[in-house]
Steps between C-alpha positions, in 0.01 A plus 500: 500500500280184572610288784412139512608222748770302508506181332708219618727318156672186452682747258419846335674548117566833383447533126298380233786405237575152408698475781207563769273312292701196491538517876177580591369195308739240584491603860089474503489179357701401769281602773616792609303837602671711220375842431694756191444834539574735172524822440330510139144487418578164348775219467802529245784678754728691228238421243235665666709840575704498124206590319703808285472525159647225319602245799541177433665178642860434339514127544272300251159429641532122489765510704365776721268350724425190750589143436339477817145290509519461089342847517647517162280248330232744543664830368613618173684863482430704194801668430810352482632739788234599693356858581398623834166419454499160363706415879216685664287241322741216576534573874102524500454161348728385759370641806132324362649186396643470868200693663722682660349847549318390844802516640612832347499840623583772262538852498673397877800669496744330788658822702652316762651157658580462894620180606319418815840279695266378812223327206758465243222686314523774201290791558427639187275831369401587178395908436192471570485356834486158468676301719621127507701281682724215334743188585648572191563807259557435143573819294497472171545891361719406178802687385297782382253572742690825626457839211838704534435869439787709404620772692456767240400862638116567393364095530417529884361812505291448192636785336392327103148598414470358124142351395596154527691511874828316593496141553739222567493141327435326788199723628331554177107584483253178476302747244807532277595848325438614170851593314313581203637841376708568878857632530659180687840478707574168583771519776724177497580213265414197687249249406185744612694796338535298175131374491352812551703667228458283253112519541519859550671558181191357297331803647627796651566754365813562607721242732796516679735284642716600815785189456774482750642146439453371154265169527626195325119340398470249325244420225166348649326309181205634651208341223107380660473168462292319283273226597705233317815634666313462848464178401838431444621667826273266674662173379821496709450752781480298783868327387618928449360589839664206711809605317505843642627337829774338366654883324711758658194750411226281556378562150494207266858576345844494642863668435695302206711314669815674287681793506491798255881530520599168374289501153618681212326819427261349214401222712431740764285728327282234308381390875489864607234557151305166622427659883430809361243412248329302724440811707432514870784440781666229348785738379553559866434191683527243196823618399864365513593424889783736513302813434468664833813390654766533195546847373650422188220242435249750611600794326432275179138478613460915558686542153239318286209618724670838385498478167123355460396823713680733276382354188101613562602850611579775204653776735852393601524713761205373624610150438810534668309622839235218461816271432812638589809349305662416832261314773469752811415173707567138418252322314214349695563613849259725470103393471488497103128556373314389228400721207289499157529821369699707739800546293333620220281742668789727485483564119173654576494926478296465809711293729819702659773330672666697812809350619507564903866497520538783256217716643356376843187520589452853761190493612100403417399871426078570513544466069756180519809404538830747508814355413867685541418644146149530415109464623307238353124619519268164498122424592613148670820452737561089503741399766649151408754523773479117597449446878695424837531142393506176643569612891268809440141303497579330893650852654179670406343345731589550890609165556605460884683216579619326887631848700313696242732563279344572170632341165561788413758578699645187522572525101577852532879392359424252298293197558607136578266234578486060441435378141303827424148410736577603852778718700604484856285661769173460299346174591216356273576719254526359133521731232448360169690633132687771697892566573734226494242305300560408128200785448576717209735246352218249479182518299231545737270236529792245486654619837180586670414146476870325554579771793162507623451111531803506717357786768198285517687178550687708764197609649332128541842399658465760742159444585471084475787501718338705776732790466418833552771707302685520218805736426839496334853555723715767497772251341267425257427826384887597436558162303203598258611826488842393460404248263310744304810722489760206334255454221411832418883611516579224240302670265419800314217641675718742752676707200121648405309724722149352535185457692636145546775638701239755635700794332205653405374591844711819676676355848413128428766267623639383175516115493341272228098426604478150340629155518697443161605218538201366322167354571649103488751595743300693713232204552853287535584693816093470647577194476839421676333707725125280552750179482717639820146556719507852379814616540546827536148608693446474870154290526392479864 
């Protein structure tokens, strides 16, 4: 461990997403002493760790980056939705366009967070040693910052020894692995576990998938882009990327403002065929506006998504487990994915299907993985088994607030805090894209720049005023909470277990993560709040 001194910040940003990278900027140009520490070797937050076979943003590249500073004028993506390391290259032209990297340190991974109540100072250390003190902390970890490792017997001990080791998604090797010839099992059908198999099934000799809950992807369109066709992307995106602000996804389309249960059934599948052949999320978040809170309306949606599924597969029993004739969760309230040739990897002789319910997994055994009825001997374990989302990023770290109560342990059962950027008890403390924010139900770049404008308009109020402190009431907590509660209870989204409702981690407080109310809304109540003199947050 190498100990340096202690700096003194204006404000110290945790994570090299777009998120920190929007703050870090905006907050330099306006004069402040603003450091971001990372904990990768270079900038890209999720796009820097999701580097496993096949990985890929599911949001069209145009839309998938900053409006901010006409960056855009500059940069043309290749494909129409982007791999991991065409957003390595996109975060790198950023960082130069902005010359941001003097202000970077990476490969600093933050360990801890003390607030200092006498300075009104946050005491922060990364692991290895260094040491800086800050007005304000800005954490920007993501929703997906924090790998979750099952609990199966043989994974802590390291009881698999096969050629190619065992690996999770999130934590995959910057050198990549060869697949070429291995026996692969791909544990979990999420949007890693569906990548990975689809590019392992070009390959491998033999791959199988471990599914517990079927996934309900959607087709991606995936095609590289053409130079004409960059062309043509370039001619309106500054009108599609304004528009992102004014959508309940902050993508550049919106729900149809119509319901699925008042149009006759021909009607309703002719729109149905339109979303679906233009590929991407718009059958989820471009669709009729009753979907996820009418479940006659959305059990239309699962039944044609149904039927396309089981048309590409040739098994029916294998059909019927990819796409079971009766949905095991409402449509949508689980993260869909995005897929090009998933589906029909399963008429391959070398791709095997095993259904979790049926025959759960026992252990990781030294040659693979045991289930109730059989051992599954494999050169490569892959563990797509998501992460502790949202909440999971910000209680990795030992964040001490006033009596030193950790964050931790303040969210223990569930966390509330004020319009998803602060929480009582931790002044100066803004986190950016985390719980209670729009986050997962908001493409990326969009809310990084709408949410993070507002913490740095928060901060200048703070500091132009000759303030000291920032932090959100106790009242103010329980109404977002509260708040967050009514919506999510109107809807859908509490009949499917989910890492939205954090069912995925074992003894997490169950409670939806994210504001759903949508991104227009949720700027609506920044600003009721900004128009009251910040109501809601103690500023002394």
């Amino acid at each position: 461990m190498t100990t340096t001194h202690t700096a003194e910040l204006d404000v110290l940003v945790i994570g090299a997403g777009f998120a920190g990278i929007y703050q870090l900027d905006r907050l330099r140009d306006l004069g402040y002493n603003v450091q971001l520490w990372e904990a990768g070797a270079g900038p890209g937050g999720i796009w820097y760790w999701n580097c496993c076979p096949g990985a890929r943003v599911d949001s069209e590249g145009a839309i998938y980056q900053f409006a901010y500073k006409e960056l855009w004028k500059n940069w043309r993506y290749r494909e129409l939705f982007p791999g991991w390391a065409e957003m390595r290259d996109y975060f790198r032209y950023v960082v130069d366009a902005l010359d941001l990297d003097r202000s970077i340190s990476y490969n600093r991974r933050v360990v801890s967070a003390v607030f200092d109540e006498t300075n009104h100072r946050w005491v922060v250390q990364a692991e290895d040693g260094s040491t800086v003190r800050a007005r304000f902390l800005v954490p920007c970890t993501g929703f997906g910052s924090s790998p979750h490792y099952p609990d199966y017997p043989g994974i802590a001990d390291g009881a698999f020894t096969g050629e190619a080791g065992i690996h999770h998604t999130a934590r995959w090797p910057q050198g990549d692995i060869d697949m070429t010839g291995l026996r692969v099992a791909v544990i979990g059908t999420g949007a890693s576990g569906v990548q990975v198999a689809q590019e392992a099934a070009k390959v491998a000799s033999e791959v199988y998938v471990f599914q517990r809950t079927p996934n309900t992807a959607f087709p991606m369109k995936q095609k590289q882009l053409t130079d004409a066709e960059q062309d043509e992307l370039q001619v309106d995106i500054g009108e599609r990327l304004a528009r992102r602000l004014t959508t309940f996804a902050g993508f550049d389309y919106d729900f149809i403002p119509e319901n699925a249960a008042d149009l006759d059934p021909d009607t309703r599948t002719q729109r149905y065929e339109a979303l679906w052949e233009h590929g991407g999320f718009r059958f989820w978040l471009a669709t009729f506006q009753d979907i996820l809170v009418d479940p006659k309306a959305n059990d239309t949606a699962y039944a044609f998504w149904r039927d396309r599924v089981r048309a590409r597969v040739k098994d029916p029993i294998v059909a019927a487990k990819l796409a079971p004739t009766e949905p095991i969760h409402p449509f949508g309230v689980k993260r869909p994915s995005l897929e090009q040739t998933y589906f029909d990897i399963f008429n391959q002789d070398n791709v095997h299907l095993v259904d979790q319910y049926e025959t759960p997994i026992a252990e990781i055994t030294s040659k693979g993985v045991r289930t109730s009825d059989a051992e599954y001997e494999v050169d490569l374990v892959v563990l797509a088994t998501g992460f502790d989302s949202v909440t999971g990023g910000l209680t990795a770290i030992d964040i001490c607030g006033v009596g030193g109560q950790s964050l931790k342990e303040k969210w223990e059962d569930g966390f509330a805090n004020h319009l998803g950027v602060t929480t009582k008890g931790f002044p100066n403390l803004l986190f950016a894209y985390g719980p209670g924010s729009p986050a997962a139900f908001c493409n990326g770049p969009t809310c990084a720049e709408a949410q993070g404008e507002r913490i740095v308009q928060a901060i200048e109020y703070v500091t132009r005023g000759g303030h000291s402190r920032i932090e959100s009431t106790d009242e103010a907590d329980e109404r977002w909470r509260q708040l967050e509660e009514d919506i999510v209870n109107a809807s859908l989204f509490p009949q499917g277990k989910s890492w939205y409702m954090g069912d995925n981690i074992p003894g997490k407080k169950r409670q939806m993560l994210l504001y759903t109310g949508g991104l227009t809304s949720y700027l609506g109540e920044w600003e009721s709040s900004v128009q009251a003199d910040y109501a809601g947050f103690t500023i002394s």
